[in-house]
C-alpha positions in Angstrom: -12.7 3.7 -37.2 -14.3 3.6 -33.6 -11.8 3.4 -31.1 -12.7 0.3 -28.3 -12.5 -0.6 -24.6 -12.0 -4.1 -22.4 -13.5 -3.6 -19.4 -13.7 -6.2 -16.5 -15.8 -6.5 -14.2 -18.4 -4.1 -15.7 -21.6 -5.7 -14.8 -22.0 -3.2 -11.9 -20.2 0.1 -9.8 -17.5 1.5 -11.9 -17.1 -0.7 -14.3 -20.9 -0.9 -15.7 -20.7 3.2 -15.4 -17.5 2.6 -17.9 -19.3 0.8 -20.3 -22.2 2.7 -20.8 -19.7 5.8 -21.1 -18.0 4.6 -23.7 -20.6 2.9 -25.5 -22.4 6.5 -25.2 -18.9 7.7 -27.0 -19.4 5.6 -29.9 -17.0 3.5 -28.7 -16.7 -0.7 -29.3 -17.1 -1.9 -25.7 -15.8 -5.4 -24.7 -17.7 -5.8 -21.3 -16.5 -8.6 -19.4 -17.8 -10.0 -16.5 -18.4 -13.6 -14.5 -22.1 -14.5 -15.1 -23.3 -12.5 -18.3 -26.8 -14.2 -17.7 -27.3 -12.8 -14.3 -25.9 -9.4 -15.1 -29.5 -7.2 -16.1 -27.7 -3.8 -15.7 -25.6 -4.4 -18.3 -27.7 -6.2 -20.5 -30.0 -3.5 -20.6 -27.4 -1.3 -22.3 -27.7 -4.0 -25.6 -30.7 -2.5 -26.2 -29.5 1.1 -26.7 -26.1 0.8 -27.8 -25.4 -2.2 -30.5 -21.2 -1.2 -30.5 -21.4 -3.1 -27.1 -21.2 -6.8 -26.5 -20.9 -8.9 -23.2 -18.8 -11.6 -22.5 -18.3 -14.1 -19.9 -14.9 -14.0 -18.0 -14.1 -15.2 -14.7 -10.3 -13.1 -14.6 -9.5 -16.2 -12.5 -10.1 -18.5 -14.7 -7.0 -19.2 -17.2 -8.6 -21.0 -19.7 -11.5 -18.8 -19.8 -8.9 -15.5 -20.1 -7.6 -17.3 -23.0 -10.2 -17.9 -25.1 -11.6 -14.7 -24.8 -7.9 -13.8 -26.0 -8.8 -16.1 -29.3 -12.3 -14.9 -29.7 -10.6 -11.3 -30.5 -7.5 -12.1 -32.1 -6.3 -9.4 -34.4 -9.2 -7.3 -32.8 -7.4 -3.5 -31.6 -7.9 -2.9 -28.1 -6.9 1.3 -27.2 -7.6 0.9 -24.0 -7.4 -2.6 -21.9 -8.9 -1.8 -18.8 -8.5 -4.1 -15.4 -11.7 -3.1 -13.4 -12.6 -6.3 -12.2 -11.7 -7.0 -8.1 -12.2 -8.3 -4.7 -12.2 -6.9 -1.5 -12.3 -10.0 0.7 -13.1 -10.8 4.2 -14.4 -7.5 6.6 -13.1 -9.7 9.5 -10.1 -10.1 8.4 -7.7 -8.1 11.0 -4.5 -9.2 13.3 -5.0 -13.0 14.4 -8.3 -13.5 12.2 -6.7 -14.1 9.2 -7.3 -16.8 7.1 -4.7 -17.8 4.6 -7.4 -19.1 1.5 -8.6 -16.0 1.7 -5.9 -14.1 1.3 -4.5 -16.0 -2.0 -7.6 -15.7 -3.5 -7.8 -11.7 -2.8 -4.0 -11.7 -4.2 -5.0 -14.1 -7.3 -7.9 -12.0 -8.0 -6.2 -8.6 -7.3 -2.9 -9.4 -8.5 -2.1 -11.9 -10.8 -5.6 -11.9 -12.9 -4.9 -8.3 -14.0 -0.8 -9.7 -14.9 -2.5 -12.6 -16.9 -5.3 -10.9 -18.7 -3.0 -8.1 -20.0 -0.5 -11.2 -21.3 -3.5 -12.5 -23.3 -4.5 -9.1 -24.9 -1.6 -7.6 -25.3 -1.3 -7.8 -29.0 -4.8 -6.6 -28.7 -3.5 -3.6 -27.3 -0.7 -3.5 -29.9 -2.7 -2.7 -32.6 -4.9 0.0 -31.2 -4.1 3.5 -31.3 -3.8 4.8 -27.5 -2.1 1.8 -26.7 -2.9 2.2 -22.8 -3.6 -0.7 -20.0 -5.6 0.9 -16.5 -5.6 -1.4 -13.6 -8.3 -0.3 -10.6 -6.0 0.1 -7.9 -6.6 1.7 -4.6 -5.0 4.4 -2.4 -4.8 1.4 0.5 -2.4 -0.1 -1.5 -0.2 2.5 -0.7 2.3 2.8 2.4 2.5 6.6 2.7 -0.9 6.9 2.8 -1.2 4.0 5.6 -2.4 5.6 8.6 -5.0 3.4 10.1 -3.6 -0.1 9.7 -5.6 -3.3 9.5 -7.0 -4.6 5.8 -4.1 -6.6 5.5 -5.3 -8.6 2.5 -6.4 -6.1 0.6 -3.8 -3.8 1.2 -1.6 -6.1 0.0 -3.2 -7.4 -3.2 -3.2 -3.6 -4.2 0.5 -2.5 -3.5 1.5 -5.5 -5.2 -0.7 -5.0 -7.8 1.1 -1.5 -8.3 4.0 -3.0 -8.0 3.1 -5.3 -11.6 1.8 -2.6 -13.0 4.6 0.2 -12.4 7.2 -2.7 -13.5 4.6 -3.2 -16.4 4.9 0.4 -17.7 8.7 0.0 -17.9 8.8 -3.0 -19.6 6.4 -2.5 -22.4 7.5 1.7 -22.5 9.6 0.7 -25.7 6.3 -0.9 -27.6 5.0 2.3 -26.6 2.5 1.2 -24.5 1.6 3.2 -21.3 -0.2 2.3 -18.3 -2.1 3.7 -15.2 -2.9 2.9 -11.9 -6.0 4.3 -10.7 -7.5 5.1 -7.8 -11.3 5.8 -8.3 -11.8 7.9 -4.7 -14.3 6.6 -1.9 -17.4 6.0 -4.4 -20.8 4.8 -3.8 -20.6 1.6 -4.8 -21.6 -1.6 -3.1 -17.9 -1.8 -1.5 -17.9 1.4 -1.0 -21.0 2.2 0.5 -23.7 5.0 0.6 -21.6 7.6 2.9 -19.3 8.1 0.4 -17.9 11.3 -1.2 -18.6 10.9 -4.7 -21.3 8.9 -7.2 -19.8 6.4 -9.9 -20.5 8.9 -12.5 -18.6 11.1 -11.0 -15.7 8.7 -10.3 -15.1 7.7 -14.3 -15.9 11.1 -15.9 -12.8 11.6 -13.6 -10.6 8.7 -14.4 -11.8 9.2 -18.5 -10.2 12.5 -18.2 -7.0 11.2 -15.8 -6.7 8.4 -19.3 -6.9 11.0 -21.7 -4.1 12.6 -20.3 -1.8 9.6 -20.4 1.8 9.8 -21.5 4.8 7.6 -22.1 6.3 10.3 -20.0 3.6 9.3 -16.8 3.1 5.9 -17.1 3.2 4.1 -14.4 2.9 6.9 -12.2 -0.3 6.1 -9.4 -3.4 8.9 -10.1 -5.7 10.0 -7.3 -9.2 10.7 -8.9 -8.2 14.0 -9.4 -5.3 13.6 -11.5 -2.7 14.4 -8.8 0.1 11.3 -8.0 -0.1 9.2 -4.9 3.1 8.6 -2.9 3.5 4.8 -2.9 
């Protein structure tokens, strides 16, 4: 039996790149993202890999999280994988801060990835790697804070590790494991075309940082290269 992948987010950047890696592997790929229709990168992969579908799901939509969750009930999941994020507002330094904004970076960042793995975890139960990855970021982190500024999305990300590390404790007796990711300074659209390493590049790294998953290091918080990021 193929082994299979939930990916958000993967109609473009890192998360398509995951897709059509997997799906390459043989793998069943459940690729998620907002507006299926719209999304000709990854519909273009139908045509050369049939172990892939698409589905449409906004991660802040509840009731579109669970009925995704119904449409795969009793379906093994190996690897549940929150891609899908938001960077928010450039503008958004000291006294230009809008507080919208910011709740919907921290719904988006933080609490869709908490509710999607809810829905799927018996998903994830019944695979065999039994492994969640949640996109995080190295700004999320505090040690590594020495420029300042990006207040909302540093926040969404540290609390976002902060779910997931309390995540990894909680479900370490089901024997599931899970690990935050950073994917480096990638060219994607957020992260523009001066930086250090192409999306290919970014998830043949993170595939190999997931294949090396343990009960013993999960939760721990992977730079691209394997190595653990103070938080």
């Amino acid at each position: 039996m193929s082994q299979s992948i939930l990916i958000t987010g993967s109609n473009r950047g890192i998360g398509l790149e995951l897709a059509r890696q997997y799906a390459q592997d043989g793998w069943r790929v459940f690729a998620c993202c907002r507006s299926p229709d719209s999304a000709d990168q990854l519909n273009a992969l139908l045509e050369s890999y049939e172990q892939l579908s698409i589905h449409q799901l906004d991660i802040a939509d509840h009731q579109q999280i669970e009925s995704l969750a119904k449409e795969l009930k009793g379906q093994a999941l190996d690897i549940l994988f929150n891609n899908a994020g938001i960077y928010g507002p450039n503008n958004a330094s000291f006294g230009n801060i809008d507080e919208t904004d910011w709740l919907e970076c921290l719904r988006i960042n933080t609490i869709a990835p908490m509710k999607v793995t809810e829905a799927f975890i018996d998903n994830v139960l019944l695979g065999e790697r039994k492994l969640i990855a949640a996109m995080s970021s190295k700004m999320g982190s505090m040690a590594d804070n020495g420029s300042g500024g990006s207040y909302i999305y540093r926040s969404s990300k540290a609390a976002l590790n902060a779910v997931m590390k309390s995540l990894s404790i909680d479900l370490s007796e089901k024997g599931i494991k899970v690990a935050i990711l950073h994917p480096g300074w990638v060219k994607t659209d957020m992260g523009g075309p001066n930086a250090e390493i192409t999306v290919k590049q970014c998830v043949d790294n993170i595939r190999n940082n997931l294949n090396h998953m343990t009960l013993q290091n999960s939760g721990s918080f992977f730079e691209i290269d394997g190595s653990i990021i103070p938080w």
